[in-house]
N, C-alpha and C positions, 0 to 999 in steps of 0.2 A: 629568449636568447641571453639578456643580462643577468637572470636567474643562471641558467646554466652556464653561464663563463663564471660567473662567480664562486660557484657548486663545484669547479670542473674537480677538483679533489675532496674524500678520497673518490672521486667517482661517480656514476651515476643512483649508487645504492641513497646515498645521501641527497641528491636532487631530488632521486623518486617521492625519499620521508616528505622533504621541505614540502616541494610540488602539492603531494596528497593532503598535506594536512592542511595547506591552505586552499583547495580549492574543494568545495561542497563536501570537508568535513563532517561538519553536523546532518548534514544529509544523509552521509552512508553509516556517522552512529548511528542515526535514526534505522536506518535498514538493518541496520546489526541486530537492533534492539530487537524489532519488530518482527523479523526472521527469530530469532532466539524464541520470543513469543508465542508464535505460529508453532516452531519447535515444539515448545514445554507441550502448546495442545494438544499435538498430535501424541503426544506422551503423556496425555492426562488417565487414559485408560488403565494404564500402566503401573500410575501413582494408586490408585482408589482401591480399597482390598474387595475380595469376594463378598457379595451381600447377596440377603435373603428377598426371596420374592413372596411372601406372607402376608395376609389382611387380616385385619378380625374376622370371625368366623369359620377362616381355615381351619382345616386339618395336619398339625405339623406331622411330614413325611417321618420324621427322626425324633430323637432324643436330643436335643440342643443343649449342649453346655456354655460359659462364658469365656470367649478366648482371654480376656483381660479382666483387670478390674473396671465398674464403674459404678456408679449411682444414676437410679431414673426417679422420677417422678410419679407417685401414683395420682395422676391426673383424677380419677373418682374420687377417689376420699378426699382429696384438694377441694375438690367442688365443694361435696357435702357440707364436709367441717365450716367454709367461708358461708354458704348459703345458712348455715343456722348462725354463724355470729351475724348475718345480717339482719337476720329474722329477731336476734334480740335487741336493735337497736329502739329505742322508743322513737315516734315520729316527732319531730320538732314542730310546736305550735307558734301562732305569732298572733297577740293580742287585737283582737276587733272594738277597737276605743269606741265607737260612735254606735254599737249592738244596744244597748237599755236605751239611748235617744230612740235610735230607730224603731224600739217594739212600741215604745209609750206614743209615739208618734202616728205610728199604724193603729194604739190604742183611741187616740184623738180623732183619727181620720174615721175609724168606726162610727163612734159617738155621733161625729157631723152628720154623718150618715143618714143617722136611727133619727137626728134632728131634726135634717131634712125631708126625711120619709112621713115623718109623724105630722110637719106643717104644712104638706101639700095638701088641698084639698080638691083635687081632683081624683086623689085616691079614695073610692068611696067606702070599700068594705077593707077589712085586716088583710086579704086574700090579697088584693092589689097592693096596699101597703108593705106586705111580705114580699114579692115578687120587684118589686121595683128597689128593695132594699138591698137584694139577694144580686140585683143585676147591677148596682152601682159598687158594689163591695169588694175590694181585691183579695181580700182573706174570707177563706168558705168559716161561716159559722152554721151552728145547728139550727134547724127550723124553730124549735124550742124556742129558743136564745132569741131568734128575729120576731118570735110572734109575740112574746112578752114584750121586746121591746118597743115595738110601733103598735101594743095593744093602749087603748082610750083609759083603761084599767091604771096602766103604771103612769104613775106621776113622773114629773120630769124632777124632783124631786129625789126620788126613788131612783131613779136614772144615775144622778149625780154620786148619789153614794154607791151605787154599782161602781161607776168610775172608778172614784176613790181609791175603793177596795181593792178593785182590779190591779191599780197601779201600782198600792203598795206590794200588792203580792210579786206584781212582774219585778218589781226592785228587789224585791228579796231575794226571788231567785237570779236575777241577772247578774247578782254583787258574788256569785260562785262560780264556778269554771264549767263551762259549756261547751267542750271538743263538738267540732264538726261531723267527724267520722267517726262516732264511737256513740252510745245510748246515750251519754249525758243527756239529751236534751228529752226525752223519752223519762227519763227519770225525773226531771225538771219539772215536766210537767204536772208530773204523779207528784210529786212534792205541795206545788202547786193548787190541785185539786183537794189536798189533803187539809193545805192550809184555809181554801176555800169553807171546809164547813165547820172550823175554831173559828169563821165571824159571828155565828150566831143571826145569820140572814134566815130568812123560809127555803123552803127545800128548792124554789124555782128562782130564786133570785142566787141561792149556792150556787147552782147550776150554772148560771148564768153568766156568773163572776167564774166560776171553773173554765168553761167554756170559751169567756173574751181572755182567757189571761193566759190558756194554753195558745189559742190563734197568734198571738201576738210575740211569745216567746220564739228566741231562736238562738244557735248559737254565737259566742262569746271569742274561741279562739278557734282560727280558723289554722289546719297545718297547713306546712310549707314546704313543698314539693322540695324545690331548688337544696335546700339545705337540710331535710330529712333523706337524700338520695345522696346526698354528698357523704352523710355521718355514716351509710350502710355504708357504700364502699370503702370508707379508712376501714371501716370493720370489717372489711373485707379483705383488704390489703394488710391486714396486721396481721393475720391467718399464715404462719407460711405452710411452703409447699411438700407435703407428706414427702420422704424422699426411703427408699429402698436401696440399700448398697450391694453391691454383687461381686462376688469375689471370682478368680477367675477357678473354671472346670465347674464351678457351681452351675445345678441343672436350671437353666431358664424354664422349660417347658419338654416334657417327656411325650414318646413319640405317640403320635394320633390322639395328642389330647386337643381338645376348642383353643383357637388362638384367640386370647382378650386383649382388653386394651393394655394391662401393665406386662402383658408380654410382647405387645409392642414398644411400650414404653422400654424395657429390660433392652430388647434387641439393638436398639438405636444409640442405648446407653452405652453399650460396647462394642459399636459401630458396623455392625451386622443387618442392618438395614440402612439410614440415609449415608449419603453419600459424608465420607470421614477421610479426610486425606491425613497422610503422614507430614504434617510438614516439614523435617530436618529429610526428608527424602526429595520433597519438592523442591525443599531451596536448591539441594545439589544439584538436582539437575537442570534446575536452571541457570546454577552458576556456571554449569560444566557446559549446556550450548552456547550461555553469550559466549566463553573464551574459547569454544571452538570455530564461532563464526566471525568474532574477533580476531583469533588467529588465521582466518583462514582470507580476510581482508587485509592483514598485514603481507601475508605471504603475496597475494597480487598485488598489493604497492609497491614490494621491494623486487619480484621476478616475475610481475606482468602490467607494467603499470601502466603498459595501455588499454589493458581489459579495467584498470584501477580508475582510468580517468573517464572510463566511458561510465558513465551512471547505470544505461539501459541493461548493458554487459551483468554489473554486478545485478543488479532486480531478478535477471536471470538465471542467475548462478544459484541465488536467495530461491528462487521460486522450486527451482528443480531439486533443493534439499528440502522442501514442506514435500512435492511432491514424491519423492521417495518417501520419507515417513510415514504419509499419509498411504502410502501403496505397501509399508513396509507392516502396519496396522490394518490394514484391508484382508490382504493377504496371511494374517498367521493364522486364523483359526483352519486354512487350508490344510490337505494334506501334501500338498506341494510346494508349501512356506521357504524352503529352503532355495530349490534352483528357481524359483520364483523372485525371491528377494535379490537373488544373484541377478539375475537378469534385466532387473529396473535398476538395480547399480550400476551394470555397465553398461547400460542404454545408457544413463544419466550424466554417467562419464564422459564418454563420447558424443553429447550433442555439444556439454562443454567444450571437447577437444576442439569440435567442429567449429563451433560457431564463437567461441570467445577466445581462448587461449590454450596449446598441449601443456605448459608446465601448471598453468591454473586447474586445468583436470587432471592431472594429477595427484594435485592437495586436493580438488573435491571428492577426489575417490576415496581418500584416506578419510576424511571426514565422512562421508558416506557410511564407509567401515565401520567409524568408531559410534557414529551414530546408531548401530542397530543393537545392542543391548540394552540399548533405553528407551527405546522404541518398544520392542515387542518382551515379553516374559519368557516365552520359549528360547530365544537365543540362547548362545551362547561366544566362549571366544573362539572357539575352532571355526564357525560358522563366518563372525566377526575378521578373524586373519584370511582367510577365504576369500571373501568380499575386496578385503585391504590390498592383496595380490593379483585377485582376478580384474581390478581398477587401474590398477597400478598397467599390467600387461596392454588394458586395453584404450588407456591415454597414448600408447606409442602404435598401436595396431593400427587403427584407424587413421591413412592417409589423408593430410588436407589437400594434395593436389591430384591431379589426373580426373578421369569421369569418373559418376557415381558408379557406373556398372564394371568397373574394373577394382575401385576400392574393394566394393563390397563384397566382388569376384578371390577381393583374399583377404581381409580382415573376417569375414565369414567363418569359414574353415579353421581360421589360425585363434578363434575365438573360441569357437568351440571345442578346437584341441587342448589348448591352454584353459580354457573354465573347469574343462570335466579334470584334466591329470590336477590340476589345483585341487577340487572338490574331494577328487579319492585321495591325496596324498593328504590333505588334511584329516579325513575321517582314518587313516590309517596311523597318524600321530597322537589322534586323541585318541586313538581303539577305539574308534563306533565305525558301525557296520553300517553304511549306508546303501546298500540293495541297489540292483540293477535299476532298479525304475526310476531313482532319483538319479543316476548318472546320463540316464538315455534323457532324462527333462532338462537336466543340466546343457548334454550339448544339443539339443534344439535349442534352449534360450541362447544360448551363444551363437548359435547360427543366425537366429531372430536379431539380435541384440544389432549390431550395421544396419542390416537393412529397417530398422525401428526408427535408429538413429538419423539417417540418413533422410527418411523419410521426414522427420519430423525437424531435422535442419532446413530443406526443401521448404517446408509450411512456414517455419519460424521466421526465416529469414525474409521473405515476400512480407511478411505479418508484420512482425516488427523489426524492417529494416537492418539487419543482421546482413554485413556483408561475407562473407564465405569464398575461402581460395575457388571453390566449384565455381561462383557466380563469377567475380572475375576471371574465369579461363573462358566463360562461355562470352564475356564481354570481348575479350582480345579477340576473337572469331573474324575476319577481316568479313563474314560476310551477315553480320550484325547491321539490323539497317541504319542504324545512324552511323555505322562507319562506313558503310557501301554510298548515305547517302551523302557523306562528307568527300570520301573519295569522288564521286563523280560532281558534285557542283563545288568544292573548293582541294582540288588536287594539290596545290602548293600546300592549305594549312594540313591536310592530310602527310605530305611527307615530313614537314615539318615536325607536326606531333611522333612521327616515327623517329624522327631524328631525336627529341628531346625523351623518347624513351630510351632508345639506344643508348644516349648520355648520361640517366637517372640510373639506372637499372644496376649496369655494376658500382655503380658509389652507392647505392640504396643496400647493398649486397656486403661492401666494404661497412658500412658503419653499424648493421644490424639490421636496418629497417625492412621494410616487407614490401620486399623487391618486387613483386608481383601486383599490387596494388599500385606503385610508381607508376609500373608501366602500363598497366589499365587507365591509370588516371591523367599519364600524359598522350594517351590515345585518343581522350574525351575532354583536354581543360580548353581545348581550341574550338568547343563545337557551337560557340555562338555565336561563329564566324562564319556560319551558312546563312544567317540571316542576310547578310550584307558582304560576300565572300570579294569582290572585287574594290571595296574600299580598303584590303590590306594586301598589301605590297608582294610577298609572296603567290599571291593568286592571281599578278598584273600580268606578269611574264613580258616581262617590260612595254608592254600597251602601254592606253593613255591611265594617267594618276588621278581620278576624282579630287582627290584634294588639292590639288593645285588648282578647284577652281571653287574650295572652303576657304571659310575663313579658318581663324586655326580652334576658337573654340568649338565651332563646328566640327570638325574632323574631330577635336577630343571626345566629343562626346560619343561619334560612333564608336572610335577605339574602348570606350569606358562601357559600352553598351553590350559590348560583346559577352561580357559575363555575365548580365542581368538574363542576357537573350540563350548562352549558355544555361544557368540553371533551369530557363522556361522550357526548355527543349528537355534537360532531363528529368524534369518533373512529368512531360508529356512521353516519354519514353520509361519512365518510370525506372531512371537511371538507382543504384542504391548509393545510402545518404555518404557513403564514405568519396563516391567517385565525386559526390556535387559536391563534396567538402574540397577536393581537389581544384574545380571549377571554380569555384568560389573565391581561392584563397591564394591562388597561383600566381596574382598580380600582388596582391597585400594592398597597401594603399599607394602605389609605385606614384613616382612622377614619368608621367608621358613629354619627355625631357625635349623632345624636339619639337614639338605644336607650342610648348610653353614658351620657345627659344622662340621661337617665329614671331608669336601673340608681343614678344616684348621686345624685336626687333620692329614691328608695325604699328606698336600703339602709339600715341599723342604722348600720351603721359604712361611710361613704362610701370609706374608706380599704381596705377590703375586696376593693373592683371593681378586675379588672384591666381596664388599658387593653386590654393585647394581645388579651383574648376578644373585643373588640372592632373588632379591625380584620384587614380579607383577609389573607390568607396569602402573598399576592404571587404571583409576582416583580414589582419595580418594571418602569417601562417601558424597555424598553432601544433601541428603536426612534424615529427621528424619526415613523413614522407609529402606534405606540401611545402613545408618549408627547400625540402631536396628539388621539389618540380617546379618552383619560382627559381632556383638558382640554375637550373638545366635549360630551360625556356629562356632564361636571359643569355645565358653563356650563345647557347644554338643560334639565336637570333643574332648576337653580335658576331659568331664565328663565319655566318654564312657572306660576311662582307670581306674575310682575308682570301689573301688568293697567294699561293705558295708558301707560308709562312715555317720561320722556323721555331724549335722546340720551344726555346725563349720566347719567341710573338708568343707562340700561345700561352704558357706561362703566364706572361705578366699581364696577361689580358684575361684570362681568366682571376685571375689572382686579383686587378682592379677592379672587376665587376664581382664577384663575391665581397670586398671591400667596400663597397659603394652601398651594398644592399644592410651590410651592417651596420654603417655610417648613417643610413637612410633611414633605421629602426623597424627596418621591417620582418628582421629574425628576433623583435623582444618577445615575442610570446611564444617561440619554438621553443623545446627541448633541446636543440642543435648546443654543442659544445664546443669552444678552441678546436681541441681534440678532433671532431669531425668534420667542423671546415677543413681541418689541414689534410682530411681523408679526401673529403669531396675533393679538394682541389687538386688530389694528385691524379686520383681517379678520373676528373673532365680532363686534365692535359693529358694523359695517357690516352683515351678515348679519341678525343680530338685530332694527336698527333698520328693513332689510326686512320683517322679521315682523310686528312690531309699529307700520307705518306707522298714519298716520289716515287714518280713511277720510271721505267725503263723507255727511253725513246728510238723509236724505230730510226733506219738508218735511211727512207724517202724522210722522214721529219729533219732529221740532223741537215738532209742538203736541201730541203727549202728554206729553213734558217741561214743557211751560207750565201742560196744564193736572194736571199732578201736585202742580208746583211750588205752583198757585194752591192747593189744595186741600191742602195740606200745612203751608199760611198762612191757612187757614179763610176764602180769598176765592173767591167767585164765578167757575167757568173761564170766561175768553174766549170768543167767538162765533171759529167756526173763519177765518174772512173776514179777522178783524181781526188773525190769531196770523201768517198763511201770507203770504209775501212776496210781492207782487202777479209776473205770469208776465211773464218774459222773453223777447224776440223773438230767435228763435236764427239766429244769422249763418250764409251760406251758405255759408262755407267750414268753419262748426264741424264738426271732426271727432268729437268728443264726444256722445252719446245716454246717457240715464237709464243702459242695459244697461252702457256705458265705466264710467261715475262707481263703480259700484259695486266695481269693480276697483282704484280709486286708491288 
């Protein structure tokens, strides 16, 4: 309310901005985006050009040329060329410092060996002596070699300069380069052996020294994985990659030749096989649906801004343009693309009409429209204007009130008249001949198109809560069982709430609001009052008053209870969420002004009583039409205590109790403007002064008044003759009889 008193100029166009932008902004960007998003995919088909469906080993059906330029790769000869620069890398070796200890060491441990063999005497013949030398021995030597050495024959002498010799020899060759994986050590030895017989030993002692000095050798540098595999691949990496340019019309591959790999490679290069989007295509068009669904969220905050403030409203608005697209891309490779596409545009249209707003499906229609050239590749703008008028027609066709079987009994027909003369007058402006059979699909889908809609308003609305003029007509039903069961166990709050519809209804009508919903919702904001129908005053019929025998926060809290026990009822009646928003919010956080008055006439210490136990729980009204049924409710209840009043009473008495509730803060979070107060309030006093017209008194009334009066002043009553106004001769055009008068 203080938003809109403030707002009140120029108007509500500027409230709605303020309004929208500060409540769940970033919320419905986010929806804009995300919509836009959903968008571009369904128009990702769209963006991507024609590609080949080719493998290696194919047979290309055609002669393939290059639409454009590009360059590929010839991934073979890339291989090749890097595998031989890795092949010429040398392997990296890494020095074995402790290799000549270790042979000379193995030479030592020999020798112990032949030592110990030779001083056992338990070894009787050479035979044993050989075999036991053979089995303590970690390096295989030659039989030769072991029988000499533990023969009684060789001196230990002789032995020693074996040694010797042996050692220098292994030094000699150890002090040279000895690769692991390569012959060196094969050549070493033969080296070795060679040097063996320049000692000038006998043929069996060369031998011998040949034999211990190859066992013992080994290599010197051992390579190094880690860093021999790292050097092939820089050699590898420094290779680059063969590359083929291709000009466009240049023949990639001629028809029925093998497809290989560089004519896979060629085909990709010029975007004729993986997937290649345009991107200065795709940016547009996804700049062009954010600012259409951008534009099309502005136009409902500034001429729907109650479909703007409902969250769920817009998601659905959002949903139903993915879901055209996505039907709009389903459908073209048909041959029925055309009244096909037409016909899920003005279903799409009209469940909007239905279910969220008629000037908001309007603009989705036209978005709709503009939407299908970037959708499908077949379109066109004939197709496009089409679409744009046959939307347009069918955001006003489709009635939001009456039954469904009576709507659809002529939006039907006038859909299908209006889609097909659209359809032919269009292809008659473009010159295209579009043949009897698309006209006859045309007005079937128009025919279809209501009862689609209709149907799928029905589902929608149960599903996700969507209230619908249809659902509130079938509520007002007097024989709806929670109004049948309100009338029979609380007949006072029953006429009541008729009364406060009565009241709502044309000021809901006078200021814009949706007079229908009012009066649904002040049929049901009473109905928690069946719980406990005899604790409120209307349903006494002046019996006895249970609270007279409450304390007073007692009796508050029934009165507060009645909207908790309200909403419980329409959740079990499965009331829709717009009527419980009515229920809910009808009270706001009122003060229950006469229990409070009581509790602080009766307390000890007046300063005791809290106000808050005293007033609802809220929420205040956030709606122009609960805000209107908190002020009708209050009005009716206070009006039902005047008795003959004139123009004035009711004036200033309406006039202080809408005064009171703004004073009270319980219009800060309506839309409600100066402006509309001054509606409302002219609208309850005129309504009211209805109610409470004068009526015409019969002329037995007038002389029991006379003679009450006489008798009340201890005189004699008049003779009836003398009291009663002598009779009138009644004109023959008087439209008026007794039965008229008593209606005035």
């Amino acid at each position: 309310m203080r938003r809109a008193l403030r707002d009140r100029l120029p108007g509500r166009k500027r409230r709605s901005f303020r309004l929208g932008w500060k409540e769940g902004t970033r919320r419905r960007l986010l929806l804009a985006l995300v919509t836009s998003g959903c968008l571009f995919l369904a128009t990702w088909a769209r963006i991507l050009p024609q590609r080949l469906d080719l493998v290696e080993g194919d047979t290309a059906p055609r002669t393939i040329r290059a639409p454009r330029a590009g360059v590929y790769v010839d991934d073979t000869e890339t291989a090749r060329l890097r595998e031989e620069a890795a092949a010429s890398v040398p392997d990296v070796y890494a020095p074995d410092n402790n290799a000549t200890n270790d042979a000379l060491t193995t030479l030592d441990d020999i020798f112990a060996r032949i030592a110990q063999a030779r001083a056992d005497r338990t070894l009787v013949d050479s035979l044993a002596r050989v075999h036991a030398l053979r089995n303590s021995l970690v390096t295989a030597l030659t039989t030769e070699t072991m029988e000499l050495a533990v023969s009684p024959s060789t001196t230990d002498s002789a032995l020693r300069r074996v040694k010797e010799a042996t050692a220098g020899l292994v030094r000699r060759q150890m002090s040279r380069e000895i690769r692991n994986n390569t012959d060196d050590l094969q050549q070493a030895r033969a080296r070795l052996s060679d040097d063996a017989r320049g000692l000038g030993l006998s043929s069996a002692y060369t031998t011998m020294v040949a034999d211990l000095g190859q066992a013992v050798l080994k290599a010197n540098r051992i390579v190094d994985e880690d860093k021999t595999l790292k050097a092939k691949q820089e050699k590898r990496d420094a290779v680059k990659e063969v590359k083929h340019p291709v000009q466009p019309g240049d023949v990639i591959i001629a028809g029925h030749e093998e497809v290989r790999s560089h004519h896979i490679a060629a085909f990709r290069a010029v975007g004729l096989m993986q997937v290649q989007v345009d991107y200065s295509q795709a940016a547009g068009v996804l700049v062009a649906y954010t600012l259409m669904v951008v534009l099309l969220g502005l136009f409902a905050m500034w001429f729907a801004d109650e479909a703007y403030r409902d969250f769920g409203q817009l998601v659905a608005v959002a949903g139903l343009l993915v879901l055209v697209a996505v039907a709009y891309h389903t459908i073209e490779p048909t041959s029925w693309f055309e009244p096909g596409a037409l016909t899920a545009a003005v279903t799409a249209t009209m469940l909007v009409s239905l279910l969220v707003h008629q000037l908001l499906a309007l603009a989705t229609g036209v978005t709709i429209g503009l939407m299908l050239p970037m959708v499908t590749a077949g379109s066109d703008a004939r197709l496009a204007t089409v679409i744009v008028l046959s939307c347009t027609c069918a955001a006003f066709l489709v009635a939001r009130r009456g039954s469904i079987s009576s709507v659809v009994a002529v939006a039907s027909p006038s859909m299908a008249l209006a889609g097909t003369a659209i359809m032919g007058a269009g292809g008659q402006v473009f010159g295209i001949d579009l043949g009897t059979r698309t006209l006859v699909i045309t007005a079937i889908g128009g025919l279809a198109s209501p009862m689609l809609a209709m149907g799928a308003s029905v589902a929608l609305e149960r599903l996700f809560g969507f209230t619908t003029d249809f659902r509130l007509t079938e509520l007002n039903n007097p024989h709806e069982p929670l109004l049948r069961k309100l009338l029979a166990e609380a007949p006072g709050s029953y006429q009541s709430s008729i009364m406060v519809g009565n009241l709502a209804e044309p000021a809901a009508e006078e200021i814009g609001a949706d007079a229908l919903l009012v009066r649904t919702g002040a049929l049901y904001h009473d109905i928690g009052k069946l719980r406990r129908p005899f604790f409120f005053v209307e349903n006494q019929f002046g019996g006895d008053n249970p609270h007279d025998r409450l304390s007073p926060h007692l009796s508050a809290l029934v009165l507060i209870a009645h909207v908790k026990d309200g909403l419980d009822m329409a959740d079990e009646y499965r009331i829709p969420d717009a009527i419980r928003r009515c229920i809910a919010e009808h009270q706001g956080t009122g003060l229950i002004k006469f229990f409070y008055q009581r509790a602080i006439d009766t307390a000890d210490d007046p300063h005791d009583v809290q106000e808050s136990n005293f007033r609802y729980p809220g929420p205040k009204p956030s709606t122009r039409e609960t805000a209107l049924l908190m002020l009708a409710d209050t009005v009716e209840a206070a009006a039902r205590t005047l008795e003959h009043p004139s123009h004035q009473e009711i004036s200033q008495l309406v006039q202080r109790l809408i005064d009171d509730k703004v004073r009270d803060g319980q219009l800060d979070d309506s839309p409600l403007s100066f402006h509309d107060l001054a509606v409302i309030r002219r609208s309850f006093v005129s309504t009211l002064a209805g109610m409470f017209h004068q009526r015409i008194k019969y002329p037995e009334q007038i002389a029991d008044e006379v003679r009450k009066a006489a008798r009340t002043q201890g005189k004699k009553p008049p003779a009836v003759d003398r009291v009663l106004p002598p009779p009138q001769e009644k004109k023959p055009l008087d439209l008026y009889d007794e039965g008229d008068d008593a209606d005035l």
